[in-house]
C-alpha positions as CSV (number, residue, x, y, z in Angstrom):
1,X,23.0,-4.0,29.2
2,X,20.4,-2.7,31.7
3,X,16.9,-1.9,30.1
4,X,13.4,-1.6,30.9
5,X,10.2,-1.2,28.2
6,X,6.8,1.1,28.5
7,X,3.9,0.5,26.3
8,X,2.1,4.9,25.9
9,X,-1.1,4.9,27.0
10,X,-1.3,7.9,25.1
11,X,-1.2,10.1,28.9
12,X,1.7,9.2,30.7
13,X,5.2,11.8,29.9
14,X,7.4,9.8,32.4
15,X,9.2,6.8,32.6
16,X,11.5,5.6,35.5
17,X,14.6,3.9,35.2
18,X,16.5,2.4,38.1
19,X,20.0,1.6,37.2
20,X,23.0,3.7,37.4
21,X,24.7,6.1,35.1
22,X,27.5,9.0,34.5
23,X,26.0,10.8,32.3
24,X,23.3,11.4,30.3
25,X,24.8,10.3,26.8
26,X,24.8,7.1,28.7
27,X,21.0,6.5,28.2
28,X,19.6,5.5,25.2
29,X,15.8,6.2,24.5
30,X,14.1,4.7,21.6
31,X,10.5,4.4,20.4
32,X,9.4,1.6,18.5
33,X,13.3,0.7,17.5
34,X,14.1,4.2,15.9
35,X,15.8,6.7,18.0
36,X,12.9,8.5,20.0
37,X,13.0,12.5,20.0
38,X,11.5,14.8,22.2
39,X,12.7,14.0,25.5
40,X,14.5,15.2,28.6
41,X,16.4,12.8,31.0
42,X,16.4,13.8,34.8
43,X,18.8,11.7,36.9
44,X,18.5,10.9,40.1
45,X,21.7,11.9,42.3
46,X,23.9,9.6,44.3
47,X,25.1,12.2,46.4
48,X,28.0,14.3,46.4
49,X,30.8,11.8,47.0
50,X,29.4,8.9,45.0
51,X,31.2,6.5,43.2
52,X,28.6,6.6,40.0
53,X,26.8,9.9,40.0
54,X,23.3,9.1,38.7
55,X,21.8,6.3,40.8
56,X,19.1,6.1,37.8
57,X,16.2,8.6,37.1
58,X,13.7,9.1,34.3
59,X,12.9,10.0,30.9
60,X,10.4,12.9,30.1
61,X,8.5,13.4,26.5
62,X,7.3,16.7,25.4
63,X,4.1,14.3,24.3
64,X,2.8,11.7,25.5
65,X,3.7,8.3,23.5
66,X,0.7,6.6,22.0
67,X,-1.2,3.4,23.0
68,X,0.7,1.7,20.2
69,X,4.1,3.1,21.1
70,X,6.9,0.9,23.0
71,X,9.2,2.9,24.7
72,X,12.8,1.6,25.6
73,X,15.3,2.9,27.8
74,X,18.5,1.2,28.2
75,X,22.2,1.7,29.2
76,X,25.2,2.3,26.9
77,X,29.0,2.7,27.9
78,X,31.5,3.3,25.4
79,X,34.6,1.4,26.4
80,X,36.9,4.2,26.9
81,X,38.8,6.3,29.7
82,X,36.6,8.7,31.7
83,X,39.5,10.4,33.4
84,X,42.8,11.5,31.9
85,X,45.5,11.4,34.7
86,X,48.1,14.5,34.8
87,X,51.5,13.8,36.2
88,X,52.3,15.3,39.3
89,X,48.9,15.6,40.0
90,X,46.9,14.9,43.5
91,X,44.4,11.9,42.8
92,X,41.3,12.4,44.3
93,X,39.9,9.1,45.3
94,X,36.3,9.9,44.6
95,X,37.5,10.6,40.6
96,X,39.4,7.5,40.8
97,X,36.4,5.4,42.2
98,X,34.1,7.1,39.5
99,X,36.9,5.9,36.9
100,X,37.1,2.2,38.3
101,X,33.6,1.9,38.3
102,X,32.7,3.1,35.1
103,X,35.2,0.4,33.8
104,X,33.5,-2.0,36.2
105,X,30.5,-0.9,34.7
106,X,31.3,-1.8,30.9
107,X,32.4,-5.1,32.1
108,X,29.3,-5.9,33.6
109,X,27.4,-5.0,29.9
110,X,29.3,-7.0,28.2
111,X,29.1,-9.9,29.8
112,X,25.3,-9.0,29.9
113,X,25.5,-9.3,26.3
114,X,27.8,-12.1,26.2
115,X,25.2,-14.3,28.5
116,X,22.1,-12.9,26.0
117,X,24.4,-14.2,23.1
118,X,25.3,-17.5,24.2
119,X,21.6,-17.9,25.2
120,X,20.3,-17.2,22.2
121,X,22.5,-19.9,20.6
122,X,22.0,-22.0,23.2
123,X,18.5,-22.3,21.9
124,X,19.3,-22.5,18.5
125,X,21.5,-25.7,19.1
126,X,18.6,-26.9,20.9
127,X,16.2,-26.8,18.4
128,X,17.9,-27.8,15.4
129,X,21.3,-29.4,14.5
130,X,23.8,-28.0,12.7
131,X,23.2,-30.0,9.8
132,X,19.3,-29.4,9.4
133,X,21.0,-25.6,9.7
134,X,23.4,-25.7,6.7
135,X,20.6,-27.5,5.3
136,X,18.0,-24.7,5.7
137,X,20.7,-22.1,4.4
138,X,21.3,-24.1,1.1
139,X,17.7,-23.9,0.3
140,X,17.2,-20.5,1.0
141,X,19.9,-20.0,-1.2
142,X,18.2,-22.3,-4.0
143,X,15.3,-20.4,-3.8
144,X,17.7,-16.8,-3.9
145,X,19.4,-18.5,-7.2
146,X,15.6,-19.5,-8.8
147,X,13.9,-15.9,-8.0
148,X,17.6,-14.5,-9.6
149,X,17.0,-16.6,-12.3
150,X,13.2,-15.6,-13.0
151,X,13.9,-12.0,-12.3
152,X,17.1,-11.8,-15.0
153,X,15.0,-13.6,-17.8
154,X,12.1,-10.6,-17.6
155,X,15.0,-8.9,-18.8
156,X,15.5,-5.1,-18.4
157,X,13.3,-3.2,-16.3
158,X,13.6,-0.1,-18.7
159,X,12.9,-2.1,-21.6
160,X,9.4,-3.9,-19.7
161,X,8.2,-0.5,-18.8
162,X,9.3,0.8,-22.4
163,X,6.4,-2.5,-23.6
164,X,3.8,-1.7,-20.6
165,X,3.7,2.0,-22.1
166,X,3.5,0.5,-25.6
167,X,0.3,-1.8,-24.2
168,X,-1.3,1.2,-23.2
169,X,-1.6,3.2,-26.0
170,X,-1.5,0.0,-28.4
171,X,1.6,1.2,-30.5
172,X,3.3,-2.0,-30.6
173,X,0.1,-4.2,-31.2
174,X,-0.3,-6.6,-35.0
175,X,-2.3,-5.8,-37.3
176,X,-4.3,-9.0,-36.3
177,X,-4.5,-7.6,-32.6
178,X,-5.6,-4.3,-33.6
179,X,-8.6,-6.0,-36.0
180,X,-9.5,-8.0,-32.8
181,X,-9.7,-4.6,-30.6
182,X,-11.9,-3.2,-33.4
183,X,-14.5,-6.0,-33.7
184,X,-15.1,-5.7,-29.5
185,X,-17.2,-3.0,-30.6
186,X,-18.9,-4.5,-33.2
187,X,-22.6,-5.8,-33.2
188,X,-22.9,-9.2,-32.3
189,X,-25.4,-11.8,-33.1
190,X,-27.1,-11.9,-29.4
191,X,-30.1,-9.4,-28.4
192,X,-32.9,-8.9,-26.8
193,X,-36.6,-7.7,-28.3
194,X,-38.1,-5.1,-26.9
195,X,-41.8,-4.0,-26.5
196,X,-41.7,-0.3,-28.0
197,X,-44.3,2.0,-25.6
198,X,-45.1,5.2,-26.2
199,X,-43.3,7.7,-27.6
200,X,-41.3,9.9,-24.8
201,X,-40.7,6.0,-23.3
202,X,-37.1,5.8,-21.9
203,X,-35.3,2.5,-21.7
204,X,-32.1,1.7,-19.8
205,X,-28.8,-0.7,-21.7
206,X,-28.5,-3.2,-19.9
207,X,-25.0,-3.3,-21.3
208,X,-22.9,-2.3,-24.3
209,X,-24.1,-2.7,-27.4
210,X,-26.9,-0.8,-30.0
211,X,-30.3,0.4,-29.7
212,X,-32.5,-0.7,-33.3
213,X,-36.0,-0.3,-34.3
214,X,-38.0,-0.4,-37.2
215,X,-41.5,0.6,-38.0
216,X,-44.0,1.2,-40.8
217,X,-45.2,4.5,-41.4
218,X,-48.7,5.5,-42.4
219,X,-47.9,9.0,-44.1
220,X,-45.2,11.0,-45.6
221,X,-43.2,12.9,-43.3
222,X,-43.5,10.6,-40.4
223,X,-40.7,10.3,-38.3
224,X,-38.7,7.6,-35.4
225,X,-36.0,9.0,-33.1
226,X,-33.8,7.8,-30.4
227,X,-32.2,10.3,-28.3
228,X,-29.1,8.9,-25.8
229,X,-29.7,11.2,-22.8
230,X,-26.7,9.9,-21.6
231,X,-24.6,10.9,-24.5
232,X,-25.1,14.2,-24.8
233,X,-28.4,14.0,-26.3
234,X,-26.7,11.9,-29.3
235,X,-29.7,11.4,-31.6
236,X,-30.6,8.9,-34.4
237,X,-33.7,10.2,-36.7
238,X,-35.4,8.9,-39.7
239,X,-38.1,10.1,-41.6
240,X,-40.6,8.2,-43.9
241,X,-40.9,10.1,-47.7
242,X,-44.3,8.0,-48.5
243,X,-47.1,5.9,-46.9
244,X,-45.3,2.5,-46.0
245,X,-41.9,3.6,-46.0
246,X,-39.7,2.0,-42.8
247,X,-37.7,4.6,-40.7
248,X,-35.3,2.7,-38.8
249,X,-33.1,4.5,-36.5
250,X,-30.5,2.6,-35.0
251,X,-28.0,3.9,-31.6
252,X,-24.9,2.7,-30.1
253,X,-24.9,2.7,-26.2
254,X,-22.7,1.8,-23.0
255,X,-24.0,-0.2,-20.1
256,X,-26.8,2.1,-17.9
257,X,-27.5,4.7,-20.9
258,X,-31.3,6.0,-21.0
259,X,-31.9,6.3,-24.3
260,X,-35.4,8.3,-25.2
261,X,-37.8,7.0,-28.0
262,X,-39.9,9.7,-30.0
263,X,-41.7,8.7,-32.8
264,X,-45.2,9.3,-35.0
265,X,-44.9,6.2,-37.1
266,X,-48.1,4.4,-36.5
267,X,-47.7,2.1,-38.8
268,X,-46.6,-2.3,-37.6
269,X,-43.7,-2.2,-35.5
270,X,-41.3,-4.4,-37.7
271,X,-38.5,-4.8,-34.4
272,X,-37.7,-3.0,-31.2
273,X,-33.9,-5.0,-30.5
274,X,-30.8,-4.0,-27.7
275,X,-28.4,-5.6,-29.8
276,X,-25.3,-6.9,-27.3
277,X,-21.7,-5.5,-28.6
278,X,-19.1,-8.5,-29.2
279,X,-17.0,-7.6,-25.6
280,X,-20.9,-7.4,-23.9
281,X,-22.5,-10.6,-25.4
């Protein structure tokens, strides 16, 4: 059938069409493949007497099509009787001209689409052989029958989202899994000693894990903190009852939280340790 394409420019309203019509359902106007909206058709006249009314004309948005917008506009004649002859009634050979030639019309589409057709195949014989064809099928439908086959043994769809929503809140995990969880959070056996600076010092995790130190004290009533800034102020404090004691305040911590050490133990620092979590180290 007669056609012609537009890419918007994201300015232009109107777009021209040249070939005859008889009315404006005859004109179909798409945008991008779907159906475009939006639009006006103005046809241009063939005069009074002429066979086909609309010598062709053009196609008018309310808004401009975009620069990534293909605009289509193409001929479409139903096969079917314009005119319904009356007995006993004058035939007016203009009417009977407009009814030949929308006939005429229709014949010339579909052998349009019946030379696009045989062209296409055409090519298709060309390229490849009807046996590399039923060949290519039969593997595409191997492939249909192994994906079928995958997809059916992961069994019901309500019953996997049923087991992702069990995953997520751990309902359906052992006793086994459940200790494993656990012991993620767990001290583990790698670390890192720390030199201890002055109290009001603030020092960073450099991942999950705990926050440890130990030092002597040199009089009753001396005291060790460590304050997680990050946490809510979540504080670890120990305080020495006689001269020698160890107050040993100990933290847990996430990766990036500034923790703040305050302390008047003056005694030997015994250890200053980020201790790495089991999921960290």
């Amino acid at each position: 059938m007669p056609r012609v394409s537009y890419m918007g420019d994201g300015t232009t309203t109107e777009f021209m069409f040249n070939f005859p019509y008889f009315q404006n359902t005859d004109i179909v106007v798409t945008k991008n493949t779907d159906a475009a909206t939006g639009y006006t058709i103005v046809g241009t006249s063939a005069g009074e007497n002429a066979d086909i009314p609309y010598s062709g004309g053009k196609v008018v948005f309310e808004t401009a099509p975009t620069v990534s917008d293909t605009i289509t506009i193409a001929r479409n004649l139903p096969p079917a009787r314009i005119t319904d002859y009356q007995p006993m009634v004058k035939i007016e050979p203009t009417t009977l001209n407009q009814d030949m030639n929308y006939m005429m019309e229709v014949l010339k589409d579909m052998k349009d689409n019946l030379g696009v057709l045989s062209a296409q195949y055409a090519d298709i014989a060309d390229k490849e052989s009807t046996t590399d064809l039923l060949a290519r099928i039969a593997a595409i439908h191997d492939e249909i029958d192994e994906v079928t086959t995958k997809i059916n043994a992961l069994g019901d769809i309500d019953s996997i989202n049923t087991d992702i929503n069990d995953l997520k809140n751990a309902s359906n995990f052992s006793a086994t899994g459940k200790a494993e969880i656990s012991h993620l959070a767990m001290p583990s056996s790698s670390f890192i000693a720390l030199n201890l600076g002055a109290s009001g010092t603030q020092y960073t995790a450099p991942a999950d894990g705990y926050l440890s130190l130990g030092i002597s004290a040199t009089a009753a009533g001396q005291y060790a903190s460590l304050i997680n800034t990050s946490a809510h102020n979540m504080r670890s404090m120990m305080f020495a009852i006689s001269v020698g004691n160890w107050v040993t305040p100990w933290i847990p911590v996430a990766k990036g939280d500034v923790v703040t050490i305050d302390y008047t133990a003056t005694g030997t620092v015994r250890y200053f340790d980020f201790i790495y979590a089991n999921s960290a180290s």
